[in-house]
N, CA and C atoms as a LAMMPS dump frame, in Angstrom:
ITEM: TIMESTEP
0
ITEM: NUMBER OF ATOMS
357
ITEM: BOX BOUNDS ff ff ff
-5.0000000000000000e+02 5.0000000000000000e+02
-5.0000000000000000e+02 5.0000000000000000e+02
-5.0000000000000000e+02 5.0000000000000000e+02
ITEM: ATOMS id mol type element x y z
1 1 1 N 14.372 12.263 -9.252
2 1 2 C 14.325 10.911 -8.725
3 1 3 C 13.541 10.924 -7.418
4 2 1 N 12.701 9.887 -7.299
5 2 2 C 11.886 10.028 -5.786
6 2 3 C 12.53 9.277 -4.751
7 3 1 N 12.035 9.725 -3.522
8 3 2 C 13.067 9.105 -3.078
9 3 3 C 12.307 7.689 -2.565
10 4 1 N 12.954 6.47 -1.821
11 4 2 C 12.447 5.383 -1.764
12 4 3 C 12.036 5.137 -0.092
13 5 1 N 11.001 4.832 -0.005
14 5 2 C 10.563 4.638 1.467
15 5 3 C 10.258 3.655 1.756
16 6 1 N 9.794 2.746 2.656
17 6 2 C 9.345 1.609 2.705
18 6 3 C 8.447 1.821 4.654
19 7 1 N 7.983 0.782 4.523
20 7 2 C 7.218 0.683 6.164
21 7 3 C 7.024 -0.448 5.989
22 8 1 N 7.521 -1.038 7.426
23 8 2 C 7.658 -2.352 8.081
24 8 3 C 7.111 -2.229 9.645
25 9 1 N 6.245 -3.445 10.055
26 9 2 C 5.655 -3.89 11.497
27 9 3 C 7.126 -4.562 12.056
28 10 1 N 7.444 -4.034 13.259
29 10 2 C 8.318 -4.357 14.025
30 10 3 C 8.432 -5.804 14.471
31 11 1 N 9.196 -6.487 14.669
32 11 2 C 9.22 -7.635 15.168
33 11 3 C 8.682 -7.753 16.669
34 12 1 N 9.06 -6.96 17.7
35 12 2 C 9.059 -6.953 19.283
36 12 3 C 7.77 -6.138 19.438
37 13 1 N 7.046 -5.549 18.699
38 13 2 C 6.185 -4.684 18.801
39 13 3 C 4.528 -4.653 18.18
40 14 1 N 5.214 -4.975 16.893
41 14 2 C 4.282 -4.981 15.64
42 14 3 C 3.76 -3.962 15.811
43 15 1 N 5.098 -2.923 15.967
44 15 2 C 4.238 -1.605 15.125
45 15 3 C 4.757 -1.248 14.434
46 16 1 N 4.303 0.063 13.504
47 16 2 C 4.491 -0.015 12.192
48 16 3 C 6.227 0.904 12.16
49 17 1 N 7.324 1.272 11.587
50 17 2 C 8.102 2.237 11.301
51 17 3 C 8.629 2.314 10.113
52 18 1 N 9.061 3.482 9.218
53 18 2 C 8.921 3.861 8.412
54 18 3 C 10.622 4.371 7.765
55 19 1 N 11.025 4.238 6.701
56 19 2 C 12.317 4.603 6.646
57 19 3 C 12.952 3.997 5.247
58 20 1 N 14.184 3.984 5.18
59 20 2 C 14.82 3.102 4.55
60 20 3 C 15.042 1.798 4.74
61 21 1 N 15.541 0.552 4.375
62 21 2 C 15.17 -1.122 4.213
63 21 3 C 16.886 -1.113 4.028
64 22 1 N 17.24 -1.983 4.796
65 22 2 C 18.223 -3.176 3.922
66 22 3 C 18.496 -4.119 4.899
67 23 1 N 19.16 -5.005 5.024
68 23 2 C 19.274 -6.446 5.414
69 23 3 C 20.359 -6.477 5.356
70 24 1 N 20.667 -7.17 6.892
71 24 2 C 21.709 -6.881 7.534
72 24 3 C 22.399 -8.095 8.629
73 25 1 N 23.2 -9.442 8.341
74 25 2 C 22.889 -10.194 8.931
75 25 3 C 21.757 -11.156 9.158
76 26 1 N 21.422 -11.469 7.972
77 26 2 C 19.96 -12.084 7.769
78 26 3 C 18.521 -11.251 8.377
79 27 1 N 18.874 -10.231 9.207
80 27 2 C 17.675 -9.633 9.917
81 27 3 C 17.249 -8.48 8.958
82 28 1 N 16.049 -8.035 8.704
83 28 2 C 15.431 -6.487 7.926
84 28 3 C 15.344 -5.739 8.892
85 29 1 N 15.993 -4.817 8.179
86 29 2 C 15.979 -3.859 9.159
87 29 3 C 14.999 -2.319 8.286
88 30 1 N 14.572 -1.476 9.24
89 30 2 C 13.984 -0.163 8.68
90 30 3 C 14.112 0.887 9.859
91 31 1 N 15.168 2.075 9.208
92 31 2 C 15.177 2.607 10.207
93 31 3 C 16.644 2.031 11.37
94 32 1 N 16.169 1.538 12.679
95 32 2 C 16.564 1.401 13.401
96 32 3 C 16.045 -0.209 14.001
97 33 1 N 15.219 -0.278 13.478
98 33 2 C 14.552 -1.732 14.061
99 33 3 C 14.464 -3.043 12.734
100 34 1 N 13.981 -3.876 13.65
101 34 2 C 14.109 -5.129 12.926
102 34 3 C 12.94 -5.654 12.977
103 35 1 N 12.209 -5.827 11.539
104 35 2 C 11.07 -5.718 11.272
105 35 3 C 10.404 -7.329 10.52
106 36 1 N 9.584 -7.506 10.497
107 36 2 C 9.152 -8.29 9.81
108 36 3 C 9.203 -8.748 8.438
109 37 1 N 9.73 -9.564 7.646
110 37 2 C 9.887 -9.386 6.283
111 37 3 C 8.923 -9.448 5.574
112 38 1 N 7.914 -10.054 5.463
113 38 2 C 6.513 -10.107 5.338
114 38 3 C 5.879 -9.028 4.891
115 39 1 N 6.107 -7.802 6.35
116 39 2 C 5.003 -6.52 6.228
117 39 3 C 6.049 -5.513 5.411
118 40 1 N 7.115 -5.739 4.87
119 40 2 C 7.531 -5.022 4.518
120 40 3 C 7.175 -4.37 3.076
121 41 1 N 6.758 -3.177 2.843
122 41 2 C 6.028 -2.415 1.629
123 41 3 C 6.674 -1.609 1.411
124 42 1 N 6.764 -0.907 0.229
125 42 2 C 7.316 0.352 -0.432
126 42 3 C 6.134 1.399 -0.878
127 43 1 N 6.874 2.268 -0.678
128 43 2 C 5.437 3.541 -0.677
129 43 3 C 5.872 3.989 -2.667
130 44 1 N 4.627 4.233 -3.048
131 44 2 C 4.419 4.361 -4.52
132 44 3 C 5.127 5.752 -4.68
133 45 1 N 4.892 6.667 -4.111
134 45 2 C 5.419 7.801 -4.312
135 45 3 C 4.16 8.613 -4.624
136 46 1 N 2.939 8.405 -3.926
137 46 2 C 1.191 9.265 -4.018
138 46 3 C 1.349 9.109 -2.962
139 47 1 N 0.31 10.037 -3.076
140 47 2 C -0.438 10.404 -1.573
141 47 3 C -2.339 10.413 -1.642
142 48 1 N -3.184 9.912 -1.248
143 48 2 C -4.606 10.284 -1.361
144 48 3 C -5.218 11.285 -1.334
145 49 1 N -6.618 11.816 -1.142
146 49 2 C -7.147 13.045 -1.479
147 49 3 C -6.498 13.613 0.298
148 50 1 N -6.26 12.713 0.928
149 50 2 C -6.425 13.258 2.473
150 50 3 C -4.992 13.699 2.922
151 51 1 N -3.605 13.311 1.877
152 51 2 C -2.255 13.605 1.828
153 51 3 C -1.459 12.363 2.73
154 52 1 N -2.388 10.878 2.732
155 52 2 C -1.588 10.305 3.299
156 52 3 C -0.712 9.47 2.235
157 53 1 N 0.23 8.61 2.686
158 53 2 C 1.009 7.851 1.871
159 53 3 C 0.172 6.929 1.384
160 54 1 N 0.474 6.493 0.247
161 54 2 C 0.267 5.152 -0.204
162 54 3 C 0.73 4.102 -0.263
163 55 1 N 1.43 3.112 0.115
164 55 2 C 2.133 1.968 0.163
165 55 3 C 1.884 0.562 -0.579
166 56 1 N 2.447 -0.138 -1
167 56 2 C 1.936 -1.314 -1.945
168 56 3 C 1.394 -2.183 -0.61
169 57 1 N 0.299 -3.005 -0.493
170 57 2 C -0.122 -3.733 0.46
171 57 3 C -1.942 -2.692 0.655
172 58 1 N -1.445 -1.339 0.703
173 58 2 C -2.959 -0.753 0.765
174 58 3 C -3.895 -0.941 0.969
175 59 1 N -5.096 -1.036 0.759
176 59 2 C -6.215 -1.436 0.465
177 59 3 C -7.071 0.266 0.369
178 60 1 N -7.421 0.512 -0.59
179 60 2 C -8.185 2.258 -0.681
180 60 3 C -9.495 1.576 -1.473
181 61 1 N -9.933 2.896 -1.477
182 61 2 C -11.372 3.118 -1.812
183 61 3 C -11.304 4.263 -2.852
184 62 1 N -11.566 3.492 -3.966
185 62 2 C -11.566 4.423 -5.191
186 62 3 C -12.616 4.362 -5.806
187 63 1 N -13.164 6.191 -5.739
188 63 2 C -14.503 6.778 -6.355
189 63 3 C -14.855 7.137 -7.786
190 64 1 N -15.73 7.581 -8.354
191 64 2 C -15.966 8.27 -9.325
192 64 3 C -16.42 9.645 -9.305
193 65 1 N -17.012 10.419 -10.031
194 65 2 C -17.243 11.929 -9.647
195 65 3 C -18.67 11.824 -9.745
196 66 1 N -19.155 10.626 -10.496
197 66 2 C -21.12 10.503 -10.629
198 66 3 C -21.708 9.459 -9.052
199 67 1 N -20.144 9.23 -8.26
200 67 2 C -20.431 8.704 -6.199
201 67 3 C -20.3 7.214 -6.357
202 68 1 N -20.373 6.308 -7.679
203 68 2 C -19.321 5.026 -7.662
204 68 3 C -18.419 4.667 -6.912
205 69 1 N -18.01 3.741 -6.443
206 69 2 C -16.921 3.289 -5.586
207 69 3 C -16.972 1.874 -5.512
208 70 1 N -15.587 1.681 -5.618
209 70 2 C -15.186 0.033 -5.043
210 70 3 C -13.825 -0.114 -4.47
211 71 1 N -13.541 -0.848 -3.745
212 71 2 C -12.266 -1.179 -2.97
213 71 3 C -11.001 -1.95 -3.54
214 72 1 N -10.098 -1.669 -3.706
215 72 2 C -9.021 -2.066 -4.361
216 72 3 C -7.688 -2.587 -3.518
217 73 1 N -7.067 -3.489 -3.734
218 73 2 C -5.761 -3.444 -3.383
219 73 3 C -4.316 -3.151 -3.912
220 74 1 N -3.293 -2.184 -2.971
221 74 2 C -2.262 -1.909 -4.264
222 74 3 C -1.338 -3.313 -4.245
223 75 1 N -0.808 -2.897 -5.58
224 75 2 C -0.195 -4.236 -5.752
225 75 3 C 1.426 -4.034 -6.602
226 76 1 N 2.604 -4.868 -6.973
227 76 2 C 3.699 -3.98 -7.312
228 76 3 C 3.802 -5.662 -7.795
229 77 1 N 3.704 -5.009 -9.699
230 77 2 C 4.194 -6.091 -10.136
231 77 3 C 4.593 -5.582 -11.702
232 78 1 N 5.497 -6.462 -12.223
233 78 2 C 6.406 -5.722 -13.384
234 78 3 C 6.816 -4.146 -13.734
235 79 1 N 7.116 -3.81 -12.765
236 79 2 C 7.628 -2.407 -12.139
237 79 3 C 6.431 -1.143 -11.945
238 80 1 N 5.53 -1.523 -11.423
239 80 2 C 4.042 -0.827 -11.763
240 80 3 C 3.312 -1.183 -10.28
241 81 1 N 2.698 -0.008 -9.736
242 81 2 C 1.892 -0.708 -8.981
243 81 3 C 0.53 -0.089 -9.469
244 82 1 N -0.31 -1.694 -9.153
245 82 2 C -1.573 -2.02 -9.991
246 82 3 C -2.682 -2.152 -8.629
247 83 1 N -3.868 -1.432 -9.325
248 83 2 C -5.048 -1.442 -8.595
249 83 3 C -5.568 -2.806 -8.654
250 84 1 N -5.852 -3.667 -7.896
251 84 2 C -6.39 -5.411 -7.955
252 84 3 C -7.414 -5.123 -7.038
253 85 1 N -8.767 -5.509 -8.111
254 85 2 C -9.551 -5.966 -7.31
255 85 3 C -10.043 -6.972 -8.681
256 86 1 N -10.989 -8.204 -8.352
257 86 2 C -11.148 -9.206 -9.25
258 86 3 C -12.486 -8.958 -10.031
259 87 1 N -13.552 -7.535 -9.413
260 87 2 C -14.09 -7.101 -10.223
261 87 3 C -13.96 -6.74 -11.592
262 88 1 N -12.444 -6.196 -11.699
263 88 2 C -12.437 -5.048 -12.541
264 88 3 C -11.58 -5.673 -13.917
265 89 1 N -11.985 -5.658 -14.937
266 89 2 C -11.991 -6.811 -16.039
267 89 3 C -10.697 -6.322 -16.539
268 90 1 N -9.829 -5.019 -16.848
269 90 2 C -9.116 -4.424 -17.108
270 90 3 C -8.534 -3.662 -15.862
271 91 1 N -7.366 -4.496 -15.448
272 91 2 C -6.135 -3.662 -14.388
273 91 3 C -5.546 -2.312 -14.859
274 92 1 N -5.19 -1.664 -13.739
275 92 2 C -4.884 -0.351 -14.097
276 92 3 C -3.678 -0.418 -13.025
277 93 1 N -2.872 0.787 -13.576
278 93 2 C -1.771 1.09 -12.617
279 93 3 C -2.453 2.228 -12.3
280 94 1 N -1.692 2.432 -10.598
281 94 2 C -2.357 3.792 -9.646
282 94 3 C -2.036 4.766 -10.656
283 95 1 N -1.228 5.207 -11.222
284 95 2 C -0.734 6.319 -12.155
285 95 3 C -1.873 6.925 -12.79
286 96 1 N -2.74 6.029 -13.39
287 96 2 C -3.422 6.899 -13.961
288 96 3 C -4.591 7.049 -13.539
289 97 1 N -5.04 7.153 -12.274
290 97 2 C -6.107 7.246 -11.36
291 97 3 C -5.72 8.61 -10.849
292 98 1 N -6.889 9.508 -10.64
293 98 2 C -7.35 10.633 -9.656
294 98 3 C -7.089 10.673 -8.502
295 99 1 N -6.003 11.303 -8.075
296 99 2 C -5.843 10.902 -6.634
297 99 3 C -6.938 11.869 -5.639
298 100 1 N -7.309 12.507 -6.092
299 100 2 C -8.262 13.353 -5.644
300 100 3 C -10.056 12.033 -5.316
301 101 1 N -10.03 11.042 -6.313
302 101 2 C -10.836 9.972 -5.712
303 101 3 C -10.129 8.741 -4.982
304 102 1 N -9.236 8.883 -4.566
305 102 2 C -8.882 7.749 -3.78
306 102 3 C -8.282 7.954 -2.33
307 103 1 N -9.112 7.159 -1.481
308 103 2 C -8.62 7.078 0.049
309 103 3 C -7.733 5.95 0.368
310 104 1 N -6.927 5.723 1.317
311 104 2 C -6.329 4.466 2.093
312 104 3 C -7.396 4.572 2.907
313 105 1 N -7.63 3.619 3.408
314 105 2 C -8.825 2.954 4.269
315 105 3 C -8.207 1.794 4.906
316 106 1 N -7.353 1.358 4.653
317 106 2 C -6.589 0.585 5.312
318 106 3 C -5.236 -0.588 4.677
319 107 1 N -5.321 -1.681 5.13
320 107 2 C -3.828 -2.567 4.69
321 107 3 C -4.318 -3.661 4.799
322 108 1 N -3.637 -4.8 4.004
323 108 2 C -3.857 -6.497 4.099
324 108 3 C -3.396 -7.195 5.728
325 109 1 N -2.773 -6.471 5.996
326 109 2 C -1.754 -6.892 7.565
327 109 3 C -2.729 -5.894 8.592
328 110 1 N -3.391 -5.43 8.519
329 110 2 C -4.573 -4.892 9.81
330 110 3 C -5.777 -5.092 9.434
331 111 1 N -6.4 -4.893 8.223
332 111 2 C -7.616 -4.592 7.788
333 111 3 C -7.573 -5.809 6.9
334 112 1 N -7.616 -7.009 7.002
335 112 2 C -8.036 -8.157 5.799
336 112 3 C -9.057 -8.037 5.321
337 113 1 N -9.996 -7.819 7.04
338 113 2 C -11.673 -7.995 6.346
339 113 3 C -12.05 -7.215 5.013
340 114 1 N -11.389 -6.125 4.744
341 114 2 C -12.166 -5.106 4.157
342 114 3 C -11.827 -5.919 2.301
343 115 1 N -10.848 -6.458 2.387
344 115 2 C -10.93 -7.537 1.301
345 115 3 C -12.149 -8.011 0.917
346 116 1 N -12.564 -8.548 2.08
347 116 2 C -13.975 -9.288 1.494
348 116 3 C -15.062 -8.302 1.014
349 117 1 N -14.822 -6.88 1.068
350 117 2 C -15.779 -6.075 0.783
351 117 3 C -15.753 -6.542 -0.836
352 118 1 N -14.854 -6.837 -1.91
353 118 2 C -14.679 -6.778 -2.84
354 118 3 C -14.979 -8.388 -3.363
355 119 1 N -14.863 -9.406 -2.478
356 119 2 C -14.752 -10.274 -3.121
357 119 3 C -16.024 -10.971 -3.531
């Protein structure tokens, strides 16, 4: 069983911390703090070619081995998280992607712009 992580932007801070989730008195909590409900994401249970986490909210850069690339966002829907970008005519879940071609490059909650790389 993996275990379950999540990362949330702080309310008093907006920075990021990392931990377990539950709600507590109407407030989210992660960790020790009280976080935003919004930024709150769950990590897929990957890591990229570089060993960082992956989290649903993401935004990576996924290659090919002939130097292809396009930008994706992760996404967590009917128990799956799915690569979305509106290029790509057929969705895929991260699962069956190379993690050896895929970077985090960033998130929807810091990095929006990089959205528009795709759109």
């Amino acid at each position: 069983m993996r275990e379950l992580m999540f990362r949330g932007k702080r309310i008093n801070d907006h920075k990021w911390v990392f931990g377990t989730s539950l709600i507590y008195d109407g407030d989210y909590i992660i960790g020790h703090y009280i976080v935003d409900q919004r930024s709150i994401c769950l990590w897929t249970g990957l890591v990229d070619k570089d060993g960082k986490d992956i989290y649903e909210g993401d935004i990576v850069k996924v290659s090919s081995p002939s130097g292809s690339s396009y930008y994706a966002k992760i996404e967590y829907d009917c128990g799956c998280y799915w690569v979305s970008n509106p290029d790509i005519q057929i969705p895929d879940t991260i699962n069956n992607f190379n993690m050896d071609f895929v970077v985090v490059e960033g998130n929807i909650f810091e990095n929006p712009e990089l959205l528009r790389v795709y759109k």
